[in-house]
C-alpha positions, 0 to 999 in steps of 0.5 A, spaced: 135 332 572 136 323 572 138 322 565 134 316 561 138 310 565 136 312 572 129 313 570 130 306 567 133 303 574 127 305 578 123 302 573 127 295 573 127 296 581 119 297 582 118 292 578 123 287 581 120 288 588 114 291 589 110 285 591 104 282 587 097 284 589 090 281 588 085 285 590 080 279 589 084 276 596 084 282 600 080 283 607 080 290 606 076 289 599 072 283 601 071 287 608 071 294 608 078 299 610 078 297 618 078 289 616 085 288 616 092 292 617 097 288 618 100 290 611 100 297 613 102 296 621 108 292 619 111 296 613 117 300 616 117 305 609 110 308 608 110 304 602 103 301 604 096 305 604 089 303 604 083 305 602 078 302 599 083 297 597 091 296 599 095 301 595 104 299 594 108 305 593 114 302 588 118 308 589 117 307 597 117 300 597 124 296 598 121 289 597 123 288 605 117 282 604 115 284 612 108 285 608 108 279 604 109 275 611 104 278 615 098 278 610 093 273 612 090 272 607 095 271 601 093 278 597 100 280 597 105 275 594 113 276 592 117 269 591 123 271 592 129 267 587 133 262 591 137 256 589 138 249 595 143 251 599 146 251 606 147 258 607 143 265 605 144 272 607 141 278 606 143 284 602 146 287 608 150 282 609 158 282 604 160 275 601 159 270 596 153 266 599 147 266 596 142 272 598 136 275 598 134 282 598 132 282 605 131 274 609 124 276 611 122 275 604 123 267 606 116 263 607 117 256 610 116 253 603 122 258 601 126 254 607 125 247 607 127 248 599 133 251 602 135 246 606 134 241 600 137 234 603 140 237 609 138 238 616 143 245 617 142 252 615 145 259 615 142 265 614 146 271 616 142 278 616 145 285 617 142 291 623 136 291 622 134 297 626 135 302 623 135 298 616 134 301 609 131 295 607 128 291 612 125 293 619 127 291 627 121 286 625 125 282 621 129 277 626 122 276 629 118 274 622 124 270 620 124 266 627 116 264 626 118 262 619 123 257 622 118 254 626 113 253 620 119 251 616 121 245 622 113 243 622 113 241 615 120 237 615 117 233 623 112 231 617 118 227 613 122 226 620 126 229 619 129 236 623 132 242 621 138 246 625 137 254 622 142 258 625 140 265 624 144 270 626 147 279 625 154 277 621 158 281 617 159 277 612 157 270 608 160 266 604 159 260 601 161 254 603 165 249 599 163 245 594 163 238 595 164 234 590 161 233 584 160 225 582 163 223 576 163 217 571 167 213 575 164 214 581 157 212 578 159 204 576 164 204 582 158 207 587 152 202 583 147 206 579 141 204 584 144 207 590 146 213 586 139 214 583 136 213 590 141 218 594 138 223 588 132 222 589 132 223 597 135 230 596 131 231 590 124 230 594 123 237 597 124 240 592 120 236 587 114 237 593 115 245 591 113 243 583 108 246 581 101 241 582 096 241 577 088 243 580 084 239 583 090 235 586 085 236 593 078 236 592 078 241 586 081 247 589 085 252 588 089 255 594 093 261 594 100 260 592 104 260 599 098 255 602 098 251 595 106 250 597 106 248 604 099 243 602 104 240 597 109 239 602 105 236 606 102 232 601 108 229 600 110 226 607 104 222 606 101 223 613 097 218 616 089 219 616 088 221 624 095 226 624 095 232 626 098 237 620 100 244 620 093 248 618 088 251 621 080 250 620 073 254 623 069 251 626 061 252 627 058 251 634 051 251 634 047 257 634 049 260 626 044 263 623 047 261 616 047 269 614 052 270 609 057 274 613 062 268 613 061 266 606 062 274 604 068 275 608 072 268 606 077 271 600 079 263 598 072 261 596 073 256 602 066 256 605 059 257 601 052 256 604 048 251 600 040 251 601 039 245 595 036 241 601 031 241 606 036 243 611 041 248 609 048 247 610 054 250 610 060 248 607 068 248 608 072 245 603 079 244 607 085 246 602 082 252 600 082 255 607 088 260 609 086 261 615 086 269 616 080 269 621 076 273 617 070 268 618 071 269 626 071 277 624 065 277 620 060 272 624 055 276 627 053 272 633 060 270 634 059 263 633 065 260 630 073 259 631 078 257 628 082 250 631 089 248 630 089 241 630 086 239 624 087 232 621 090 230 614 083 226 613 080 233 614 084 237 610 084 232 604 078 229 604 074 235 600 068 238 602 066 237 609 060 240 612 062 245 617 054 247 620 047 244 617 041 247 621 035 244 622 029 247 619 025 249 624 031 253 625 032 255 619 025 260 619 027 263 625 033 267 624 035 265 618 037 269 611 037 264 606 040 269 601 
């Protein structure tokens, strides 16, 4: 029979890597059980069911983060804690290095925070086939979560080397060293302060922002990190950024479908006018589709090449019907 620290044990576990849900972001909540599955298609524990909405078994769930990282819409979310460094192994793997429970946990705000002022990367995982934590997936998902990462630091010029490889151990780098008085005034304060600056800026661009920072509006907390990040380069107006928008081609009927299903509040129909319109606000979009799923005449798509004036312009209109059109098909509410 498990005595009290074993009971206590399961309940620091669960509560240690069971990801956080938000049912208010769910497609399957906003949208019905068939709406979306990828949290249930990608975990390979049986530790996620759906019904009317998704259910996480804390006694199944290993913290693995392969659901986390293929929900669409942001509903689950588990940060995990990792510190700047240049080298970061799963738990499968021995050593010293810094480690997560599994690398896909990892988003590519987590990456470009690890990376702090460099350019090079290890992260060492163990077999995953066959893995109590994470999946044959997982080699897959971090691969893409590199690729996200290396789109955010080409905003700031600059690359990122990730060697991402099966080892049986990791150990930490040595330290470089620490700069001391001596240094300070034989080096000069100004070009001291200026090099801290530069390996402090990615990580100063992952402090939390205060709301309202782009129109208002606030985006889950994955995509609020990557728009902080993006933010931080300061892209010219007409560059293209790493974000993905619908877009409206004509033939919408300004049904409420596409507003319904949108688990960010990102798109509502105003009908304060004598034409009515369908807006977007931009930094509030996660780009989950669920808008192209949900419209019924099959009218809009979502587009990768999105500008920084659009994402950060606030609200734009994505679709103003005329109003002869809208007596003809239309549901106003």
């Amino acid at each position: 029979m498990p005595g009290l620290d074993d009971l206590l044990s399961f309940v620091l576990r669960a509560v240690e890597v069971t990801p956080t849900y938000a049912p208010d972001r769910c497609l399957v909540v906003r949208s019905g059980a068939e709406a979306c599955r990828a949290c249930l298609d990608v975990c390979p524990h049986q530790a996620v069911r759906i019904d009317e909405q998704v259910e996480l078994d804390a006694v199944n769930c290993t913290g693995c983060g392969l659901c986390v990282r293929a929900c669409p819409s942001e509903a689950l979310t588990a940060p995990p804690r990792i510190e700047p460094g240049p080298a970061l192994r799963c738990s499968r793997v021995a050593g010293d290095a810094a480690g997560v429970r599994c690398l896909a946990q990892l988003s590519a705000a987590d990456l470009v925070r690890l990376a702090g002022d460099g350019e090079g990367l290890t992260l060492a995982r163990g077999e995953c086939a066959g893995c109590k934590v994470g999946g044959a997936a997982v080699p897959e998902v971090v691969q893409a979560t590199v690729e996200q990462a290396r789109e955010l630091l080409a905003l700031h010029g600059r690359r990122l080397v990730v060697n991402v490889s099966h080892q049986a151990r990791l150990d930490a780098p040595a330290p470089t060293r620490r700069v001391s008085r001596r240094d300070l005034f034989k080096s000069g304060a100004r070009e001291v302060a200026r090099g801290a600056a530069e390996a402090l800026a990615p990580l100063e661009a992952l402090l939390p922002g205060q709301a309202g920072e782009l129109g208002g509006h606030a985006p889950p907390p994955e995509a609020a990190r990557r728009l902080r990040l993006i933010a931080a380069a300061r892209p010219a107006q007409d560059a293209l950024v790493p974000w993905r928008l619908p877009r409206v081609a004509d033939g919408c009927i300004m049904c409420p479908a596409c507003t319904r299903a949108c688990p960010t509040g990102a798109l509502e129909r105003d009908f304060s006018g004598p034409q009515a319109v369908l807006r977007l606000k931009p930094d509030a979009c996660v780009g989950c589709d669920a808008c192209v799923a949900a419209c019924p005449v099959r009218v809009m798509s979502m587009d990768d090449e999105v500008t920084w004036g659009e994402l950060e312009g606030g609200a734009s209109e994505a679709f103003r019907s005329s109003p002869e059109r809208l007596g003809t098909g239309a549901v106003p509410r």
